[in-house]
TORFI-894379 format. One record per residue (C-alpha): residue in one letter; x negated, y, z. Coordinates in steps of 0.05 Angstrom, whole numbers. Layout:
<zabas>
{zaba 'a',{X,Y,Z}},
...
</zabas>
This chain:
<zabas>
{zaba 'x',{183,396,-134}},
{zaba 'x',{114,420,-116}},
{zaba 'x',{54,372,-92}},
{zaba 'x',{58,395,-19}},
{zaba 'x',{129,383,-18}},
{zaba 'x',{118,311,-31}},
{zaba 'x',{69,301,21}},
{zaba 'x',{125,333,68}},
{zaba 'x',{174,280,50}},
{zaba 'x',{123,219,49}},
{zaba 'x',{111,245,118}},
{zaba 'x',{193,246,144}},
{zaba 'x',{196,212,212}},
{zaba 'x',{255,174,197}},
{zaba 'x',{224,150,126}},
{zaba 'x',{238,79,109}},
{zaba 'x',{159,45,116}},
{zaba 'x',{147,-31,101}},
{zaba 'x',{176,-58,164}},
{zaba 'x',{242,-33,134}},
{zaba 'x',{226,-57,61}},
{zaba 'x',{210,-133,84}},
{zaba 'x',{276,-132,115}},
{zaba 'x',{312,-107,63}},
{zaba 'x',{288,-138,5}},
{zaba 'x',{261,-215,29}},
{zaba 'x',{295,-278,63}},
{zaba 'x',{264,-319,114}},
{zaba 'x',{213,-275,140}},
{zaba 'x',{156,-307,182}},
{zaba 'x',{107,-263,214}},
{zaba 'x',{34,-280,223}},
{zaba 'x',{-8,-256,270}},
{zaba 'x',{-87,-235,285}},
{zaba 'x',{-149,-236,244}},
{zaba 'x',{-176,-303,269}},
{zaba 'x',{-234,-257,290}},
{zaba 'x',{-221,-212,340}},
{zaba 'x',{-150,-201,350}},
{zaba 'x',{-82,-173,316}},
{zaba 'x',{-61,-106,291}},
{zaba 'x',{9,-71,297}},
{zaba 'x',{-9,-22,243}},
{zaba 'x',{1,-84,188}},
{zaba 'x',{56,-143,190}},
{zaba 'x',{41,-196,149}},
{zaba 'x',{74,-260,135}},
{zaba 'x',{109,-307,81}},
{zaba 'x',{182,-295,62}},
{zaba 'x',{229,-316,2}},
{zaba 'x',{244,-261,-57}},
{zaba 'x',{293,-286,-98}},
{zaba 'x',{280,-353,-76}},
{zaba 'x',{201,-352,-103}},
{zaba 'x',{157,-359,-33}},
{zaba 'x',{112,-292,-30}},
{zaba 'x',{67,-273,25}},
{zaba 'x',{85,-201,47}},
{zaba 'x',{35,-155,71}},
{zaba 'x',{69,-80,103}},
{zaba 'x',{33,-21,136}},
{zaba 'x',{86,-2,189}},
{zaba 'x',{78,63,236}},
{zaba 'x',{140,42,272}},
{zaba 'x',{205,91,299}},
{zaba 'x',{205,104,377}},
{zaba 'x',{143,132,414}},
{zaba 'x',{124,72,445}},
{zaba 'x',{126,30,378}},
{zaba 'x',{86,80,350}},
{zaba 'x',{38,83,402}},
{zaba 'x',{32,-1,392}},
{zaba 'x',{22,8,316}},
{zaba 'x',{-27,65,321}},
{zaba 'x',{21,110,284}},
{zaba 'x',{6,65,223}},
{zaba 'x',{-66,74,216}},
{zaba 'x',{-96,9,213}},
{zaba 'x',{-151,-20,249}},
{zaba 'x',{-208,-66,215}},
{zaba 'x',{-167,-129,248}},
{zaba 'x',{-118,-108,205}},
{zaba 'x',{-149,-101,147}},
{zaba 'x',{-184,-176,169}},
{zaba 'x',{-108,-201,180}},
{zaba 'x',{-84,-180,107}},
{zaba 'x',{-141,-215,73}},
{zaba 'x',{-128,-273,113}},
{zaba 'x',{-57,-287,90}},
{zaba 'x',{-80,-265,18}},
{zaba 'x',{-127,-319,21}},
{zaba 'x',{-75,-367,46}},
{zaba 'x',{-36,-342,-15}},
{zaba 'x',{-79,-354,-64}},
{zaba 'x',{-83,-426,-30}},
{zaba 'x',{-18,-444,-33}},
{zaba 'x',{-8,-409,-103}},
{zaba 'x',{44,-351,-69}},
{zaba 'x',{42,-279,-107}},
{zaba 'x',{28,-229,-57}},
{zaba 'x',{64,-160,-49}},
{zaba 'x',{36,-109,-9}},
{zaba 'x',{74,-40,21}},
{zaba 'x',{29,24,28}},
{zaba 'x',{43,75,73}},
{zaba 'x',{-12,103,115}},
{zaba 'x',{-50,166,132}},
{zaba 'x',{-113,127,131}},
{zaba 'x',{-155,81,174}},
{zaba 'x',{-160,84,240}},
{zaba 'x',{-231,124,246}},
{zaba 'x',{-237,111,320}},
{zaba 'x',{-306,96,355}},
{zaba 'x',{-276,24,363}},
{zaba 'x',{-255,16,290}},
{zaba 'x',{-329,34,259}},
{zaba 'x',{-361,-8,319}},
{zaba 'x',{-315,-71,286}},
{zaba 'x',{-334,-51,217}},
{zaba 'x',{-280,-15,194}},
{zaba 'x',{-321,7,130}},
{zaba 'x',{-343,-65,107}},
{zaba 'x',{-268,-90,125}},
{zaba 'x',{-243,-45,74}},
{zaba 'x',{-294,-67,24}},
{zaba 'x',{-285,-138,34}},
{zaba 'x',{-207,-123,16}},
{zaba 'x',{-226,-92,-40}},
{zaba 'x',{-277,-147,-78}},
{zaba 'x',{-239,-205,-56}},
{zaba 'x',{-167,-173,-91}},
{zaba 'x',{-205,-165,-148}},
{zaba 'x',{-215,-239,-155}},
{zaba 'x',{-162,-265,-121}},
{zaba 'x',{-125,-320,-163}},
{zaba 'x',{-57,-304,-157}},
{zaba 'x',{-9,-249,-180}},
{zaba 'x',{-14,-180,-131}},
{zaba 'x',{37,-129,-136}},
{zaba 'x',{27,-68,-92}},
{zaba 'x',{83,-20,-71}},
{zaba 'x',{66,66,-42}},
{zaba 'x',{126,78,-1}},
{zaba 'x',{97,132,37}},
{zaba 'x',{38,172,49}},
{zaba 'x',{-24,130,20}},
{zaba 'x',{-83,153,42}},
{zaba 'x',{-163,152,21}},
{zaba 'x',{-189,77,28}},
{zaba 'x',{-142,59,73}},
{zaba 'x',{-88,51,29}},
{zaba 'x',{-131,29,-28}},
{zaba 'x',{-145,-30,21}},
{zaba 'x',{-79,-60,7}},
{zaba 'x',{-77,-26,-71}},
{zaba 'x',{-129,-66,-112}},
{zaba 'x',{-69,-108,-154}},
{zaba 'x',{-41,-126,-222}},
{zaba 'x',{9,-76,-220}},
{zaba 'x',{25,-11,-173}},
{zaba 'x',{98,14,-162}},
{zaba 'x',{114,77,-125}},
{zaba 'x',{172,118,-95}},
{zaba 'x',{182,194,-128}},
{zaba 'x',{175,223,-56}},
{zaba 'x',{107,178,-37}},
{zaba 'x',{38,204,-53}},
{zaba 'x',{-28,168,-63}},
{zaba 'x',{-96,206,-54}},
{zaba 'x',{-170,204,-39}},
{zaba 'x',{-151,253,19}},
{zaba 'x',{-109,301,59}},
{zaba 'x',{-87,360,29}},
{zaba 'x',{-103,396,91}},
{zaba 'x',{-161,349,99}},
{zaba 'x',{-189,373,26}},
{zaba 'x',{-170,438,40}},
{zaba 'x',{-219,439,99}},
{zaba 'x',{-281,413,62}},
{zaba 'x',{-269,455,1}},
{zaba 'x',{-254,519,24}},
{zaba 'x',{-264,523,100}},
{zaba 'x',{-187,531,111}},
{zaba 'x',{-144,477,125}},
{zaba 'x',{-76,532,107}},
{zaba 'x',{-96,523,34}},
{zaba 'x',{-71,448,41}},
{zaba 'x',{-11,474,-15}},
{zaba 'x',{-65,492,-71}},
{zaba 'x',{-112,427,-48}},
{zaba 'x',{-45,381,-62}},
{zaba 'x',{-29,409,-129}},
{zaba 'x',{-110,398,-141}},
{zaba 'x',{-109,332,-119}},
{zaba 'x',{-60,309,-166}},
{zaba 'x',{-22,258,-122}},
{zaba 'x',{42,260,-132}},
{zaba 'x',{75,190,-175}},
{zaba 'x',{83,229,-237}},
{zaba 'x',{10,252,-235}},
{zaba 'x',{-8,190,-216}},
{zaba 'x',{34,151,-274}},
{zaba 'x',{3,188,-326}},
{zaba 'x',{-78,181,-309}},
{zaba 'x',{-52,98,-304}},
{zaba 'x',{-61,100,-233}},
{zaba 'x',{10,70,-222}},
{zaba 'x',{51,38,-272}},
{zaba 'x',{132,49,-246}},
{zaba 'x',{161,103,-205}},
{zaba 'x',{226,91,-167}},
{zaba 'x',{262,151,-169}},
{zaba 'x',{299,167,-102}},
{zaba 'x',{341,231,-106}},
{zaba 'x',{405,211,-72}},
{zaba 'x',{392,149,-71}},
{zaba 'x',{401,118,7}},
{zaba 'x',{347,80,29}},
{zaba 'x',{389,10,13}},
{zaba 'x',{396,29,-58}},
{zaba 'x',{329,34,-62}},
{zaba 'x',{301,-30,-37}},
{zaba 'x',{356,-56,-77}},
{zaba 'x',{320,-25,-135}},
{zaba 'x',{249,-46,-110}},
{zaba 'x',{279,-116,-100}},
{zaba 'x',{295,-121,-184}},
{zaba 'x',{224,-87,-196}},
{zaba 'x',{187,-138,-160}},
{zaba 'x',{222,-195,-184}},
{zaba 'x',{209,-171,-255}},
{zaba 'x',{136,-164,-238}},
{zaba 'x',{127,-234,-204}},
{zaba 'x',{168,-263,-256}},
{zaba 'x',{121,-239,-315}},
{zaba 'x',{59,-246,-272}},
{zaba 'x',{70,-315,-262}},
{zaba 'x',{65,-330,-333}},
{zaba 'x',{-4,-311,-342}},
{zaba 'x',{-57,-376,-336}},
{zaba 'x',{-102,-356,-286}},
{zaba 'x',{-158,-326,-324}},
{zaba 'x',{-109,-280,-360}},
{zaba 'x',{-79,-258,-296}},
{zaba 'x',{-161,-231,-276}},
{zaba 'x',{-182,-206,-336}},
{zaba 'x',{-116,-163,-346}},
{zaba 'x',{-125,-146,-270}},
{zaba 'x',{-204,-126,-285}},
{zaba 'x',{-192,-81,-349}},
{zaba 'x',{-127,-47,-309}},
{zaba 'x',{-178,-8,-265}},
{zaba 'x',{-236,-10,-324}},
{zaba 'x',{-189,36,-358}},
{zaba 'x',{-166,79,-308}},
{zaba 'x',{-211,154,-319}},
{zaba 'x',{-229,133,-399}},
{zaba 'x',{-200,166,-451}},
{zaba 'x',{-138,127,-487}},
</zabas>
């Protein structure tokens, strides 16, 4: 299947996003709410939930189904508050020693006037140092359309899993399209240039598991997911704590360099 065609199906209206996933996959869901700063931020549910009995703190972007849900989640595009909110309950992870799993699926940031007076920018880099470091396993999940830095806000972890029909890139293809060549219409050549489809993305060591989808219904697939992620929790856990940040540092070290 070609690049664009991806995008197309990361895109679907009635794809499953992380709303659906935390559902599906955990127990005992408890949702948390607001930054502590300014306020809270429909675009990303957060909370701590059972997987397999281990207590996790979930982190979802969510764009929501009806119009009005939508509307209240800002399509999925997540505000700095949101960004705030996540780091917040990562924190509280690390605290309390819970792994953290995070579900990307997001056109971007928010880039409203509103968003940038809040910060946006530093928001996003304050997700990104803090991850980096924090002391406790993160597992990271592209279940839809994961877009530039607002995706990679939630994406900084030990170990990135992502669906066959989800795509992860710097950009837009119509939005790459428009820079490069004045032509937004050429968004099927800027796709296949981008390279970010999962298997592109699996072999630069981007990602490190693709679920494959096919005909598989959406409840095979978090059934799937739900084995994945208990693997990964399972052998993260192991790791003393200095391990765990020194195989989390040289993960994106490597990523670029020749093997």
């Amino acid at each position: 299947m070609e690049a664009y065609s991806r995008v197309l199906n990361a895109r679907k209206s009635q794809r499953p996003m992380g709303g659906y996933f935390i559902n599906a996959i955990f127990d005992n869901f408890i949702e948390m709410h607001g930054d502590k700063r300014f306020g809270d931020d429909g675009a990303i549910v957060g909370g701590i939930a059972e997987l397999g009995g281990i207590p996790v703190t979930v982190i979802a972007m969510e764009r929501g189904q009806s119009i009005d849900e939508r509307m209240r989640r800002n399509f999925g595009c997540p505000s700095p508050e949101g960004y705030r909110k996540a780091l917040r309950l990562m924190k509280q992870a690390e605290k309390f020693h819970r792994p953290v799993i995070c579900f990307i699926g997001s056109s971007g940031a928010y880039c409203g006037i509103g968003a940038e007076e809040r910060g946006q920018g530093e928001a996003i880099a304050e997700n990104l140092m803090e991850m980096m470091t924090l002391k406790t396993p993160i597992v990271s999940v592209v279940v839809g359309e994961g877009g530039s830095g607002g995706a990679l806000a939630l994406g900084v972890a030990d170990t990135v899993i992502m669906l066959e029909n989800a795509v992860y890139s710097v950009i837009s293809p119509e939005g790459c399209a428009s820079i490069l060549w004045k032509d937004s219409s050429r968004a099927h050549e800027a796709a296949e240039v981008l390279k970010l489809t999962a298997e592109d993305l699996y072999k630069f060591g981007i990602i490190e598991k693709i679920i494959y989808e096919g005909e598989k219904s959406a409840e095979d697939i978090g059934l799937e997911l739900k084995t994945e992620l208990l693997n990964e929790i399972n052998n993260k856990s192991r790791f003393t704590i200095e391990n765990l940040l020194e195989h989390r540092y040289n993960r994106f070290r490597k990523i670029g360099a020749e093997q």
